[in-house]
N, C-alpha and C positions, 0 to 999 in steps of 0.2 A: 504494500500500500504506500501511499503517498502521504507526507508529514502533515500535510492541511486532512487529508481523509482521517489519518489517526488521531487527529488533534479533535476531531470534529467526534468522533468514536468515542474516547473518551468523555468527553462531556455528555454523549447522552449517558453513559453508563452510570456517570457520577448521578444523573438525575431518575437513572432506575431506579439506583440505590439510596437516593437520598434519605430517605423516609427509614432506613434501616439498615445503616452504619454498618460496616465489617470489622471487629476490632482482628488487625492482622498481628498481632505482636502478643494476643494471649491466648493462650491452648483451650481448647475446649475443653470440660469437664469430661474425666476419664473414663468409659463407660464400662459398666461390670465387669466381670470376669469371665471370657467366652467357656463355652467347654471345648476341647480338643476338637481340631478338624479332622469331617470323616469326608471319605469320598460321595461327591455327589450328596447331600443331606436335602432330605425332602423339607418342604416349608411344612409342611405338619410338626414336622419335628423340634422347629426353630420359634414355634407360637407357643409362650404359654398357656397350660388347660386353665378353662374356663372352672369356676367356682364348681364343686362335688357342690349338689344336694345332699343335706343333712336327711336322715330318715333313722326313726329307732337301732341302737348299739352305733352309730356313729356311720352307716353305712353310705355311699354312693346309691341315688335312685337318680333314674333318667329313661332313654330312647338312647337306642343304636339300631342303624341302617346295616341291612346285609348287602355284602358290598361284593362277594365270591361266594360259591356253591362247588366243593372240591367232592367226587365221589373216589375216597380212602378205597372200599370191599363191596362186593354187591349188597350187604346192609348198613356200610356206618359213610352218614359225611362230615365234612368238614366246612361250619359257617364261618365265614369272614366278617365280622362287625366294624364298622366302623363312627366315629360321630357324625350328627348324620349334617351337620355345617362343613363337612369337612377337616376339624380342627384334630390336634390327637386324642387320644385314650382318656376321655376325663377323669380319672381316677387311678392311684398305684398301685400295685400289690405283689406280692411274694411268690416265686414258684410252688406250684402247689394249690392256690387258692382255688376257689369255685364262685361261679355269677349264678345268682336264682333268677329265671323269666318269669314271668305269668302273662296268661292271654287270658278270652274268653274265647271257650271252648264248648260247644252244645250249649249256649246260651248260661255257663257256668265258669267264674276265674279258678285257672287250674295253674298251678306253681311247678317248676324242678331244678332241679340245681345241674350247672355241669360243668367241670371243671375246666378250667383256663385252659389250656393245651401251647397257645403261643406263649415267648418268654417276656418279663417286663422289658428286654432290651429293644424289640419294636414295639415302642409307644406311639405308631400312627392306628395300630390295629388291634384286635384281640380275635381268637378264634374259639371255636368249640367242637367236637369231634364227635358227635352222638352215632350210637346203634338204634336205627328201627328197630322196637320190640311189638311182637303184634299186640300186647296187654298194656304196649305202652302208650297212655293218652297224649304224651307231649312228646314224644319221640314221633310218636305219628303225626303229630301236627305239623314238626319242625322238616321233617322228611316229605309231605304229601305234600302240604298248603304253604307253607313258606318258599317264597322264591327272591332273586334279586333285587334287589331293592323295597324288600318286605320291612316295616320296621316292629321290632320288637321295644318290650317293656326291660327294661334288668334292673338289677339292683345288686348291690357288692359289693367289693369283694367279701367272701369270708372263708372261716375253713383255717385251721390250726396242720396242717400234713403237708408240710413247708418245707422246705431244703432251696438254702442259696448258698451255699459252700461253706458257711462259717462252722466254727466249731467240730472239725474233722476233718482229716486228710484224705477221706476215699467214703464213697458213697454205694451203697449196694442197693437196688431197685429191682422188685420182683414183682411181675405183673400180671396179670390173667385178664384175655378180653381187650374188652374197653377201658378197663382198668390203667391203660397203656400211656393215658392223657395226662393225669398229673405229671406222670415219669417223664412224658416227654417234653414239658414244658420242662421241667429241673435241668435234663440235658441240654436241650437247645440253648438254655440260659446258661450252663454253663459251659462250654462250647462255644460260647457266644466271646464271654466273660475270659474266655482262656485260663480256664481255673486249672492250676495243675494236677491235681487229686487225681486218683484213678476212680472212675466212673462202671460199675457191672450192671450190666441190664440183662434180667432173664427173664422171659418172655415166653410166655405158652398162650396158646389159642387151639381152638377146635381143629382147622386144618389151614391149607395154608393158603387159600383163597381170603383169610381174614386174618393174615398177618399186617396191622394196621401201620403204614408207616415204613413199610420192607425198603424201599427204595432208598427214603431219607436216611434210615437208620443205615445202611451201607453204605453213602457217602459220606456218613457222618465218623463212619470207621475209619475210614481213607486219610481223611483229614486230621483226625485226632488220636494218635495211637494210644491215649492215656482210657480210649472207651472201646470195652469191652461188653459183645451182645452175644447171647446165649439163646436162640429159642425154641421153643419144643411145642411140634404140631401134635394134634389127636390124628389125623388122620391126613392125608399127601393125596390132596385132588390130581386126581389122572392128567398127565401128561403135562404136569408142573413139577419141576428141577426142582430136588430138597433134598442136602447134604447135612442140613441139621438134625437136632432129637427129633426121635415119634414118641407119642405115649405121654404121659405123664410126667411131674417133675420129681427125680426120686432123693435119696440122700446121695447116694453118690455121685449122681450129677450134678447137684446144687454144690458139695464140694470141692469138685473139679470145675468147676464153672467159674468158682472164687476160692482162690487159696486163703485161708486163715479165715473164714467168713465169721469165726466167734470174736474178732477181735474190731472188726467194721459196724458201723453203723448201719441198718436196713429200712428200708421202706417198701411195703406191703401192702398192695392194693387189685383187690379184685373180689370175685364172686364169694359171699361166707363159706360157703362149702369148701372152694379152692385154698382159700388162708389160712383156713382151719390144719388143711393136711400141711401147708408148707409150716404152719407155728409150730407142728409137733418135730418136724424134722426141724427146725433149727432149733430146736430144745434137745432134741438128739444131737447133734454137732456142739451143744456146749453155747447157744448163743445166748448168756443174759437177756432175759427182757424188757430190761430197761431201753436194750439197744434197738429195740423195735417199734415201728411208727406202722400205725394201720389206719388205712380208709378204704370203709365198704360198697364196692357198688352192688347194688342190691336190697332186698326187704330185709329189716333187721330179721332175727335168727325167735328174738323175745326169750325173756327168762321164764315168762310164766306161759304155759303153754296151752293152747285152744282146749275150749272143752270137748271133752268126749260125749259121747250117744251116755243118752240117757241110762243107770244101769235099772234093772228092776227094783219095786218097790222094796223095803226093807220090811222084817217081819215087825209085829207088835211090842213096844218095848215098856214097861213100868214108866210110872214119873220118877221116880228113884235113879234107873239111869240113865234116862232123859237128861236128868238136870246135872248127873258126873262128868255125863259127856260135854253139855254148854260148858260146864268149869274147864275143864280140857282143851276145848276152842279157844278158850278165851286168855289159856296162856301164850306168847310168843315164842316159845318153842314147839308150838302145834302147830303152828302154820304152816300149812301142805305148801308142796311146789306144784303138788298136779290138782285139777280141780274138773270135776263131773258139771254138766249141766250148764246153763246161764249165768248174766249176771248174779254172783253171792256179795256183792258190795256196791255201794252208790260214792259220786263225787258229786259233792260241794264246790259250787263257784261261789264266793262270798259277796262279790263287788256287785257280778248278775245275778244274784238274790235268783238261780237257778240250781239245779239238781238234777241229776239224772243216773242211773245203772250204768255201772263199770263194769261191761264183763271182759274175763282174762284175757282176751285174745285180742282186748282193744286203748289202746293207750290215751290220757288223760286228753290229749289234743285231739285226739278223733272224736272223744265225746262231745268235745266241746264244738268239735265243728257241727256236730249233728244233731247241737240243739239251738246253735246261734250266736255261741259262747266265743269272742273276738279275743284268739290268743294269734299273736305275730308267730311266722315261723319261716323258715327258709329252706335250710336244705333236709328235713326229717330223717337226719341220720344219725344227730345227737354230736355235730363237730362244730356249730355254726355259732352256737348258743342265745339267738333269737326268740327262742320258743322260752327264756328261762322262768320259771313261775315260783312263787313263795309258795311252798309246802305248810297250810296255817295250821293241820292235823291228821294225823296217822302215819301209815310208812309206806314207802314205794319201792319198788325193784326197775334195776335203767342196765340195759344192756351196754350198751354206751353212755360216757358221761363226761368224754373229754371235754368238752367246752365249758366245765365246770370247775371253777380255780377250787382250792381251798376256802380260799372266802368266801366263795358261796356255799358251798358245802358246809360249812360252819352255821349258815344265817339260815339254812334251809330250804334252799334254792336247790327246784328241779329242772329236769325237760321235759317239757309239756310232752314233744313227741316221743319219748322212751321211755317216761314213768308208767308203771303198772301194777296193779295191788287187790290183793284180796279181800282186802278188808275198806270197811269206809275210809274214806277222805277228804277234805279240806285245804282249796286252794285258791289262791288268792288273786282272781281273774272274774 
């Protein structure tokens, strides 16, 4: 340019700026502390979430848009959630954890919980990894009627059956099933994380059409020689390659699978029936139980068990020992574990000034659904501790009771979903 052009340049400039000065001589104010640069980082990632929704025990509630529909086996997929503005994950949480949905379902809200399966390290997303059951009402919903850009209810995170590497060198992870989801979110995160620990995953399923994850978990091998997978089919679908176990998971597999395995930490999730046989075998190897973490997928097992068929009437007895026998019930050492017939006891709501028959086969929270009785609850497995209710009188049996500290158990604090009792009771709902 020409000295009269630049001269002239300048001066509009000066009168763009007038109105709002440049001071050239002092620094801006330093801005936070970035985190490390990754390649490529999506703007989801770079947005802070938006404020969680408070809702009872301190939980995340909101809407997530399904955003992917991955078909895992011919029964189990995989949703992809995301928020549905776009922004990332609004809420944190721990490998391991579990999101409960609810819809309306035949004209009735129906709840399930399923656990996380992606790792906190992609915070634009979260997934879920469900089996079609045909018994299953929300399994069938999420499988038939949900599609792309369906949006669902959640709420969450919750669920104590956590692993992110801390406090131990090496992790052991034994899964049945579907069961497969928690474990694989702990891996992917850590794997992510580059945790050096050594990692064993053993893995049984029916056969090998429903080994959930085969692909991933073999690159995951590739990449990471610190992880170690083990899995063992029932049964080797015709004209599918399988160098792995068949059959069941026995002791001496499970110690050749993991050298030292009484000296590791485990985690243990799948069907009651399947945990049951691996608890006893890692009680045969010597494995402390303290060293053991369990979550069940499945109907709890209950301590007190359904009533049987009616038996026949009972011959004619005196009032003499009539009345030996009420003494006899009436002591705490007489209380059967098995029990004939119907309801033999009622619960007390105190607050709903309601009542209704407890029979053994039904837990305090089902009666309560079933007379209108407003107890919160989440995942009905006894890990979540949503459901906790003040015990005001009598006693309960809880098959599960993990979500319950010491302090509650001191003050009297149940699970609505796991409490069950032969006797009257009195609770505070």
């Amino acid at each position: 340019f020409g000295l009269g052009r630049h001269r002239r340049s300048i001066a509009l400039v000066n009168q763009l700026t007038k109105a709002a000065p440049v001071a050239r001589n002092i620094a801006p104010p330093a801005p936070p502390p970035s985190p490390p640069l990754s390649p490529s980082p999506k703007a989801a990632e770079l947005t802070p979430p938006p404020p969680a929704t408070p809702v009872a025990g301190g939980l995340w509630s909101g809407t997530m848009r399904v955003s992917a529909i991955v078909r895992e086996t011919p029964h189990v997929k995989t949703l992809r959630l995301v928020e549905p503005d776009g922004g990332p994950v609004p809420f944190t949480f721990v490998p391991g954890q579990f999101l409960t949905f609810s819809a309306q379902i035949d004209g009735k809200t129906a709840r399930r919980s399923y656990t996380i399966a992606s790792p906190p390290t992609r915070n634009s997303y979260v997934e879920i990894t469900v089996k079609r059951e045909d018994d299953g009402e929300f399994s069938r919903f999420l499988h038939d009627k949900v599609s792309v850009g369906s949006v669902l209810r959640v709420r969450g995170p919750s669920g104590v059956f956590t692993f992110d590497g801390g406090n131990a060198d090496s992790i052991v992870l034994i899964a049945g099933g579907v069961g497969i989801t928690p474990m694989m979110c702990v891996i992917r995160y850590l794997t992510d994380k580059s945790w050096p620990g050594e990692i064993f995953l053993v893995f049984a399923t029916r056969s090998t059409d429903e080994l959930i994850f085969r692909e991933e978990l073999e690159y995951l091998q590739r990449r990471y020689p610190q992880l170690h997978v083990v899995a063992a089919v029932g049964t080797r679908t015709e004209g599918t390659a399988w160098m792995g176990l068949e059959g069941q998971i026995t002791k001496d597999a499970l110690a050749h699978a993991v050298p030292a395995i009484e000296k590791r930490r485990v985690h243990l999730c799948g069907p009651p029936p399947m945990m049951d046989a691996i608890r006893r075998i890692l009680a045969e190897l010597g494995m402390p139980e303290s060293q053991i973490k369990t979550e069940a997928f499945g109907p709890a097992t209950g301590l007190v068990p359904p009533p049987k068929p009616l038996p026949p009437p009972p011959p004619p007895v005196s009032v003499t020992t009539l009345l030996q026998k009420v003494e006899d019930a009436a002591s705490p050492a007489a209380l059967p574990q098995e029990v004939a017939g119907p309801a033999t006891a009622t619960v007390s709501f105190a607050r709903s000034a309601k009542s209704a028959p407890l029979p053994p086969d039904k837990t305090v929270l089902e009666v309560a659904e079933s007379i209108g009785v407003p107890i919160d609850y989440s995942c009905r497995v006894g890990t979540c501790g949503i459901c906790k209710t003040k015990l005001l009188a009598g006693q309960v049996t809880m098959e599960v009771q993990e979500a319950l500290t010491d302090e509650d158990k001191a003050s009297g604090m149940i699970l609505a979903c796991q409490a069950r009792s032969l006797r009257n009771i009195s609770v505070d709902a």
